[in-house]
GURO-535420 format. One line per 4 residues: number of its first residue (from 1); their letters; for each residue x, y, z of N, C-alpha, C, O. Coordinates in nm, 3 decimals, padded with zeros to 5 digits. Atoms other than C-alpha are relative to their C-alpha. Last residue first. Layout:
N
NUM> a> X:Y:Z:X:Y:Z:X:Y:Z:X:Y:Z | ...;
This chain:
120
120> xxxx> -00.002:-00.095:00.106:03.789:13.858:04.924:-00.215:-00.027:-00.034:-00.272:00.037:-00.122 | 00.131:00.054:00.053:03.805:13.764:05.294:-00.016:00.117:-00.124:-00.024:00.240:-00.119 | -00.091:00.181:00.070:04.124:13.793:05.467:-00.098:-00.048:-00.052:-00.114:-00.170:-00.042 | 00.156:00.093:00.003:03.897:14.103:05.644:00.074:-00.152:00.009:00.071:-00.245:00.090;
116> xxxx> 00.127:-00.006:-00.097:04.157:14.405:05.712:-00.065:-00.130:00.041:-00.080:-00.161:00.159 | -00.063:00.021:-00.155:04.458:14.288:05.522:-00.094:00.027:00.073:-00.109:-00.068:00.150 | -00.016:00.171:-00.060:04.303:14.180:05.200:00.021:00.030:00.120:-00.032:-00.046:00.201 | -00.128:00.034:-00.093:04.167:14.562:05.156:00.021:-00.110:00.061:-00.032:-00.134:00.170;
112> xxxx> 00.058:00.073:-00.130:03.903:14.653:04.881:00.135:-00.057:00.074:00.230:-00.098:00.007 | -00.114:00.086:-00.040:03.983:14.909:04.634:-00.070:-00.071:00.118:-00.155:-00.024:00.194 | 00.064:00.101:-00.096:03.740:15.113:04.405:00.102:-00.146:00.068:00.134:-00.247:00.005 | 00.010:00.106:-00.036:03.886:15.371:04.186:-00.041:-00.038:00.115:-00.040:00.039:00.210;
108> xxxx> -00.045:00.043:00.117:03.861:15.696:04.037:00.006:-00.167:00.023:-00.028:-00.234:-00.075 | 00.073:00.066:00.047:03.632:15.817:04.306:00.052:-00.101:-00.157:-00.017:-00.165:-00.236 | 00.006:-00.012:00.107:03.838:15.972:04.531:-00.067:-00.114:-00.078:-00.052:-00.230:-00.039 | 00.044:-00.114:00.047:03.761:16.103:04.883:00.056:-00.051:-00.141:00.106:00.056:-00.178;
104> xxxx> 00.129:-00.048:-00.044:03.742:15.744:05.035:-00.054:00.123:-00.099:-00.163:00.123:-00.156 | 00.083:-00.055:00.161:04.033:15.632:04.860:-00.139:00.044:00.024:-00.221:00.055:-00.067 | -00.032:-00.071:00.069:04.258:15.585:05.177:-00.038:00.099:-00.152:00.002:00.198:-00.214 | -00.006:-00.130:-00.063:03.978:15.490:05.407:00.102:00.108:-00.086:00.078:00.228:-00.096;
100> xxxx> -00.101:-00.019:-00.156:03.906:15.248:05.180:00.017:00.117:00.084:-00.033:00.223:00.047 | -00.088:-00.022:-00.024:03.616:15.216:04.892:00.084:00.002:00.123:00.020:-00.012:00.227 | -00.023:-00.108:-00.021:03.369:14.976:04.859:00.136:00.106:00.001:00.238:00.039:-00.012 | -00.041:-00.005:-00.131:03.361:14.688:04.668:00.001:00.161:00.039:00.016:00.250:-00.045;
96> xxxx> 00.112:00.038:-00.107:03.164:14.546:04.415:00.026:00.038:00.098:-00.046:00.006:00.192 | 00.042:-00.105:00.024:03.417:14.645:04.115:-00.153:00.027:00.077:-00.245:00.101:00.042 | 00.117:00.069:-00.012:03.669:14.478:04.292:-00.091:00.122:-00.041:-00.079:00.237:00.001 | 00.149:-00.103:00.043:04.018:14.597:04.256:-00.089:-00.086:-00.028:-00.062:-00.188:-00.092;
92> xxxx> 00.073:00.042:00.069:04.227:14.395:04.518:-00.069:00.109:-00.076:-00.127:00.201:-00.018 | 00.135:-00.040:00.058:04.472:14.565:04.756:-00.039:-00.142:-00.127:00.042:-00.227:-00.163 | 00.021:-00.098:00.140:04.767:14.456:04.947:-00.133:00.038:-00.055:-00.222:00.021:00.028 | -00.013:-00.156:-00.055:04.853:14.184:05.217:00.026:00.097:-00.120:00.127:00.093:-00.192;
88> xxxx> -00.056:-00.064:00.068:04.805:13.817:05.141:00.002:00.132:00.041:-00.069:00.138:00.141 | -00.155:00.037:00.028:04.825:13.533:05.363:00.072:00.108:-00.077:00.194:00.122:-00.090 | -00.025:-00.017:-00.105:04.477:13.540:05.464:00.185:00.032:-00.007:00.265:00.050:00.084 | -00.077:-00.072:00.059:04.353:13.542:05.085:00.075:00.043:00.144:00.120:00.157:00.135;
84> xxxx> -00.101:-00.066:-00.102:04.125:13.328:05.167:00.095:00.000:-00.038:00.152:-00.098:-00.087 | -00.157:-00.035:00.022:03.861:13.393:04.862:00.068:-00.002:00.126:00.057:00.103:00.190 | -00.112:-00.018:-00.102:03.501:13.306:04.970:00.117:-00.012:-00.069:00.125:-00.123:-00.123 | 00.041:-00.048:-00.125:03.228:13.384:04.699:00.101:00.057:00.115:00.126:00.172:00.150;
80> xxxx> 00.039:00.015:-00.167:03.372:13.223:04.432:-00.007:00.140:00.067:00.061:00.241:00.050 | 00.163:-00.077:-00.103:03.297:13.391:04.114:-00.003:-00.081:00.123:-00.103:-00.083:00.196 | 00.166:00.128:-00.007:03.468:13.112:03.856:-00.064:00.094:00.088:-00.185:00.074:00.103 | 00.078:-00.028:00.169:03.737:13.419:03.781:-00.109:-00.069:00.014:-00.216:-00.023:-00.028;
76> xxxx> 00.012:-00.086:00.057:03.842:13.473:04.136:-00.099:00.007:-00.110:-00.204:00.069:-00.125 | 00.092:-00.073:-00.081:03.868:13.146:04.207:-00.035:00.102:-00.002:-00.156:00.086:00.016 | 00.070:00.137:00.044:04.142:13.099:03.954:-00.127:00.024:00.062:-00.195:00.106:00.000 | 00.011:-00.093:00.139:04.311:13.439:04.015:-00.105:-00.112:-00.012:-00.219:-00.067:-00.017;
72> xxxx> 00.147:-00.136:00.007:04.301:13.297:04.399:-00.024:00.038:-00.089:-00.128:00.101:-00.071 | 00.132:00.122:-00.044:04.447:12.903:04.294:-00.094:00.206:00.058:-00.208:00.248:00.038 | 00.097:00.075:00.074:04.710:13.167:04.110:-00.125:-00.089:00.015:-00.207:-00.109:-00.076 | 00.079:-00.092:00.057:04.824:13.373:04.375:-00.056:-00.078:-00.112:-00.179:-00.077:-00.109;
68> xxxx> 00.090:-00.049:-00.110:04.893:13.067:04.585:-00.072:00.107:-00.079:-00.195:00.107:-00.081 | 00.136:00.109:-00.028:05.056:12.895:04.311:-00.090:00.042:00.057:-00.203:00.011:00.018 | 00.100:00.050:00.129:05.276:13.217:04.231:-00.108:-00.130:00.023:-00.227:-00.107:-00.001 | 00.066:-00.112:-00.033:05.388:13.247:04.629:-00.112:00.016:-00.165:-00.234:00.020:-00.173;
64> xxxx> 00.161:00.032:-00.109:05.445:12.909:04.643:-00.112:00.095:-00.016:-00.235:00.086:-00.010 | 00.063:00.087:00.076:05.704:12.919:04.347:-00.133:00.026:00.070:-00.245:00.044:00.021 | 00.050:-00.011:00.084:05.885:13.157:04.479:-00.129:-00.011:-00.020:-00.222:00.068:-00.012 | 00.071:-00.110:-00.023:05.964:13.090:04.823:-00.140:00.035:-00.113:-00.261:00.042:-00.095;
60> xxxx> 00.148:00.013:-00.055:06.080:12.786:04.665:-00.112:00.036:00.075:-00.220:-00.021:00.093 | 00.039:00.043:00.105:06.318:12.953:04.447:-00.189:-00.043:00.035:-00.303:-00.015:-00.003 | 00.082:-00.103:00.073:06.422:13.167:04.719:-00.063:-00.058:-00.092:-00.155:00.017:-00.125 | 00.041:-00.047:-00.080:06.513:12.815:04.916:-00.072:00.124:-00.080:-00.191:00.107:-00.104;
56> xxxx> 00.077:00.105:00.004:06.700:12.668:04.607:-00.115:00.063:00.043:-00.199:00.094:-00.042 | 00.031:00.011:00.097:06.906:12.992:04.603:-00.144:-00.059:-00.005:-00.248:00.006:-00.018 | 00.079:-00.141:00.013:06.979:13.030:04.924:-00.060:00.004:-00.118:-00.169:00.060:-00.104 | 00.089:00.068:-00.111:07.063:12.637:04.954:-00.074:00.154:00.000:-00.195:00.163:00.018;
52> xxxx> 00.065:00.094:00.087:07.355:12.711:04.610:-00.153:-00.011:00.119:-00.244:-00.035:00.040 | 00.049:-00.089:00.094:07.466:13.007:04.751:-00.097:-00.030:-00.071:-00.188:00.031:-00.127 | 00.082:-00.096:-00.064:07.568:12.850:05.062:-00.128:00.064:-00.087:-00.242:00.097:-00.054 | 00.033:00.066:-00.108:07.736:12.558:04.885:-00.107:00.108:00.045:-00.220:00.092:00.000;
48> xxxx> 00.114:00.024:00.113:07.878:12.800:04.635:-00.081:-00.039:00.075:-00.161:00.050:00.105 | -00.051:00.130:00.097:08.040:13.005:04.901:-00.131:-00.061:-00.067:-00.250:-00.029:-00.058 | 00.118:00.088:00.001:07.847:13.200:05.192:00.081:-00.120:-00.085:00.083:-00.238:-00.052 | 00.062:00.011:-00.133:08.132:13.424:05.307:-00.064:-00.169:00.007:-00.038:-00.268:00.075;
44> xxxx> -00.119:00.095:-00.074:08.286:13.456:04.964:-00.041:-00.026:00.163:00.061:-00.071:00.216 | -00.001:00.109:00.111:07.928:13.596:04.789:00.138:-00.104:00.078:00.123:-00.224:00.103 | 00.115:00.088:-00.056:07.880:13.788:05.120:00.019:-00.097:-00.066:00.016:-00.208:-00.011 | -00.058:00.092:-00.159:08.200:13.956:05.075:-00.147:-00.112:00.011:-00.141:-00.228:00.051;
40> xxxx> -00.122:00.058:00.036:08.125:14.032:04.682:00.051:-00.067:00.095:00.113:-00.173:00.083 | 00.024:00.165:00.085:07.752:14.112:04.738:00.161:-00.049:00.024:00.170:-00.133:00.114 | -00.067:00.120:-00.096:07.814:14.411:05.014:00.002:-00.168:-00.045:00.026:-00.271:00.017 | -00.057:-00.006:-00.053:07.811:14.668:04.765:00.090:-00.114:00.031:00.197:-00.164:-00.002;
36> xxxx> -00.116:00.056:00.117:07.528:14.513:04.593:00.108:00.028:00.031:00.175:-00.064:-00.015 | 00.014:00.137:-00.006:07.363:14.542:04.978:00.058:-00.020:-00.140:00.140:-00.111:-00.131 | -00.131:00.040:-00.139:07.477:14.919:05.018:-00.022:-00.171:00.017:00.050:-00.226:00.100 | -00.113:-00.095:00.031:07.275:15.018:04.705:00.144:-00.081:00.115:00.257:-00.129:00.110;
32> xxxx> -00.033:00.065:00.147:06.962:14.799:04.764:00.158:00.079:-00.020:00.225:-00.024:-00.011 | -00.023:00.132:-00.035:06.961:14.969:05.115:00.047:-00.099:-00.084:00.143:-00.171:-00.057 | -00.180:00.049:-00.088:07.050:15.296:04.984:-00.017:-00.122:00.028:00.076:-00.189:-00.017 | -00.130:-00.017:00.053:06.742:15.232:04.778:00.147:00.031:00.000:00.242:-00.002:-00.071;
28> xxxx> -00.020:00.115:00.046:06.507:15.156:05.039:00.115:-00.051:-00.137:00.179:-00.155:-00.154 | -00.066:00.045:-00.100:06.596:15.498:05.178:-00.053:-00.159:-00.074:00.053:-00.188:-00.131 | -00.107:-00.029:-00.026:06.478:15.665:04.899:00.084:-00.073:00.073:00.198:-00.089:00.029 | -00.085:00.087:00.103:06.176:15.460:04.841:00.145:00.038:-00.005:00.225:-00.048:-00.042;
24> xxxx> -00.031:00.124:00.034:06.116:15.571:05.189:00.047:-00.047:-00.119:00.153:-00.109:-00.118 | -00.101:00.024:-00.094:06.179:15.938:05.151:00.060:-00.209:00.051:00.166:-00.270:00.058 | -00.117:00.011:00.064:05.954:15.935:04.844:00.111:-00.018:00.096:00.203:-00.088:00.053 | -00.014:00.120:00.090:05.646:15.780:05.018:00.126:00.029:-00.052:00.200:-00.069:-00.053;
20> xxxx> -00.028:00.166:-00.041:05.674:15.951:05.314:00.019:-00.045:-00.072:00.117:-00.118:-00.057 | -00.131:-00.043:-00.018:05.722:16.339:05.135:00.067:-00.134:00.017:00.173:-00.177:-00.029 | -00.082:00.017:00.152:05.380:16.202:04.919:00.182:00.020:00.060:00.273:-00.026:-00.009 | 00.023:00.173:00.056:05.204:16.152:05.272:00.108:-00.033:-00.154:00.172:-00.133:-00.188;
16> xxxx> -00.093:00.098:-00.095:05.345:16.483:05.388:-00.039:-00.163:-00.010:00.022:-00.260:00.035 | -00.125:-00.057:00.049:05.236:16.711:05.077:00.090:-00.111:00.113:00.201:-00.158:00.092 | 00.005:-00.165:-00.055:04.869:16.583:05.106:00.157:-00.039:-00.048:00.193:-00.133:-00.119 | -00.094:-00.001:-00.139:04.787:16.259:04.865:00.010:00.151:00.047:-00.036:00.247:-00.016;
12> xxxx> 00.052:00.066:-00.076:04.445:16.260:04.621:00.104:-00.048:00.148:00.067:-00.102:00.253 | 00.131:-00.013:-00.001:04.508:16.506:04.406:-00.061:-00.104:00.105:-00.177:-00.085:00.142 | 00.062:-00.123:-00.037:04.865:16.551:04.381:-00.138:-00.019:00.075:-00.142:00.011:00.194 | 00.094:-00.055:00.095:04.966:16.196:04.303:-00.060:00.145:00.062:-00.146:00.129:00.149;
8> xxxx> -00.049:-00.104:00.030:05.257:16.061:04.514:-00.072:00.095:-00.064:-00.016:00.204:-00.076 | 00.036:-00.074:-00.105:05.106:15.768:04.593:00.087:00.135:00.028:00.129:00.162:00.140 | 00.137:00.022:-00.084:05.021:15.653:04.249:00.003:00.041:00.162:-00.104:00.073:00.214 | 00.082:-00.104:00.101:05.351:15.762:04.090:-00.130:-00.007:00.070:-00.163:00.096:00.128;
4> xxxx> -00.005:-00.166:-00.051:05.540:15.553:04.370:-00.054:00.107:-00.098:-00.021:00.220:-00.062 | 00.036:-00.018:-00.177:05.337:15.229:04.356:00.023:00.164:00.037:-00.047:00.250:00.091 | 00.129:-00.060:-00.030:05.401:15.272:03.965:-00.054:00.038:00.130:-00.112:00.143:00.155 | 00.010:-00.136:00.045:05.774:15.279:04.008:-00.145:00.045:-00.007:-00.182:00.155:00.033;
């Protein structure tokens, strides 16, 4: 919900960047919508067995994904230098960094972009 308050913001989106952002979350929500739906067949499809290896599997999606962001929060805080962050895709606030092409014209914050560099 914050993602969509923040790019939806008057002042710094036009009227067709803010239309994108709500039309997508829109449409990502039929998706969510038409996938609980479709839980009950899927749930007898897959069986416990199934349910049980999807499970496991998201779990250890999980997990990785917290370790990984954690050995960077970690690094982070001691002031390394090199952060690879190659893996990650999203923003950082850095208060050393320049702004993006999207925040160029506003000055409220300072964002630096993992996906460009992979170098925090």
């Amino acid at each position: 919900m914050m993602t969509v308050t923040l790019l939806t913001e008057n002042y710094s989106r036009s009227l067709v960047q803010q239309v994108q952002t709500v039309g997508t979350a829109a449409i990502s929500l039929a998706v969510v919508v038409l996938i609980y739906l479709a839980a009950e067949p899927i749930n007898r499809w897959l069986g416990k067995g199934g349910l049980s290896v999807i499970s496991r599997v998201m779990g250890l999606i999980l997990s990785s994904i917290a370790v990984t962001n954690g050995i960077v929060a970690i690094k982070l805080i001691l002031g390394s230098d090199k952060v690879d962050v190659s893996t990650h895709v999203g923003h950082a606030v850095r208060s050393d960094c320049v702004p993006c092409e999207e925040c160029a014209g506003s000055d409220q914050h300072k964002i630096y972009k993992f996906a460009n560099t992979g170098v925090v």
